[in-house]
C-alpha positions as CSV (number, residue, x, y, z in Angstrom):
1,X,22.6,25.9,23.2
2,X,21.6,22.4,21.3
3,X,18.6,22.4,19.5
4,X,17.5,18.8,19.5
5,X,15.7,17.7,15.8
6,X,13.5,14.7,15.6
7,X,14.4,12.6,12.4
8,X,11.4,10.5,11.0
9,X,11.7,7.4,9.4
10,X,10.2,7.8,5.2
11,X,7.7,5.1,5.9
12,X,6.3,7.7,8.9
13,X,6.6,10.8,6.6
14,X,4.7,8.8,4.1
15,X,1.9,7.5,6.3
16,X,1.9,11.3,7.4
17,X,0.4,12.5,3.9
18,X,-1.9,8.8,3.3
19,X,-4.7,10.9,5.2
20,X,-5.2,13.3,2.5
21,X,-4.5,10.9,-0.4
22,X,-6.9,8.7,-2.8
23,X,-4.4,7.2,-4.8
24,X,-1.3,5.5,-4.0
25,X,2.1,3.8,-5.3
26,X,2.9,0.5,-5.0
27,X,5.6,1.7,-2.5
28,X,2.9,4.1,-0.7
29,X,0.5,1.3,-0.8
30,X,2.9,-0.8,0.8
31,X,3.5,1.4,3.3
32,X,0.5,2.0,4.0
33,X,-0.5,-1.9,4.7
34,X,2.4,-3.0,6.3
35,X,4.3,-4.6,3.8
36,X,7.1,-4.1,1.2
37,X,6.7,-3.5,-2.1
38,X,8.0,-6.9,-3.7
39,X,5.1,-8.5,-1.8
40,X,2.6,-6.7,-3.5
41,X,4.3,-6.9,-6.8
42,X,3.8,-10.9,-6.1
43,X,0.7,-10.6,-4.8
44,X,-0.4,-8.6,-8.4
45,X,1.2,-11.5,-10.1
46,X,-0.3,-14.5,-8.3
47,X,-3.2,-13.2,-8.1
48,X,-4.3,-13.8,-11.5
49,X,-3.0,-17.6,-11.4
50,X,-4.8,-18.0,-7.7
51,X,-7.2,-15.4,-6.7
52,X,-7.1,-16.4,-3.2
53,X,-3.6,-15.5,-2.9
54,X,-4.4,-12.0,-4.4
55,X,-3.3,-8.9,-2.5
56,X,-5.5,-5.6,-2.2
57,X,-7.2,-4.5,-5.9
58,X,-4.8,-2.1,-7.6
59,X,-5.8,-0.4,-10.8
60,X,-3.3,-0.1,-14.1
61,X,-3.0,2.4,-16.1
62,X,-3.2,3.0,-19.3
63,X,0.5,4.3,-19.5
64,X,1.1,1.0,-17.0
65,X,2.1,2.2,-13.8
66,X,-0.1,0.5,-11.2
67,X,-1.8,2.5,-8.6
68,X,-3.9,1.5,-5.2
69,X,-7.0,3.2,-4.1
70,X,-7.4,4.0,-0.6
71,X,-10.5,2.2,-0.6
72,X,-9.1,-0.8,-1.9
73,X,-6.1,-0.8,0.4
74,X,-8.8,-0.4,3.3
75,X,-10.9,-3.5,2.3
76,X,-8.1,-5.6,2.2
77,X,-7.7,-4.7,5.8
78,X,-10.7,-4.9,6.8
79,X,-11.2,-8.5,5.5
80,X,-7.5,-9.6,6.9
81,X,-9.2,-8.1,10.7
82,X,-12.1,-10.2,9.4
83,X,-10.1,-13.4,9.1
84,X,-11.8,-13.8,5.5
């Protein structure tokens, strides 16, 4: 008998546990918007010379790794569905 196993792609298994989360990785973040994590990285960067090329807010640490909260990630969303 062949037992037949389902293999999920890492964005999926990642998207999976974004439910339950509040704050995210610049990869998870990506992920979790659609888009790859050098395009944020730019987006963090550009941002500060051109605020209407800015990505989603993200929030940096004191140690300085970056993180995205939910909320954030959900605005930015919400105003690309807007057409803002």
């Amino acid at each position: 008998m062949t037992v037949a196993r389902t293999l999920e792609r890492p964005a999926q298994r990642a998207l999976d546990g974004a439910q339950f989360k509040r704050a995210f990785t610049t990869r998870e973040a990506a992920n979790y918007i659609g888009r790859s994590s050098s395009w944020l990285r730019k987006k963090r960067l550009r941002g500060f010379a051109d605020p209407t090329d800015a990505g989603p807010d993200f929030i940096k640490t004191p140690s300085g790794t970056v993180i995205y909260l939910r909320e954030a990630l959900d605005g930015y969303l919400d105003q690309l569905a807007a057409g803002s």
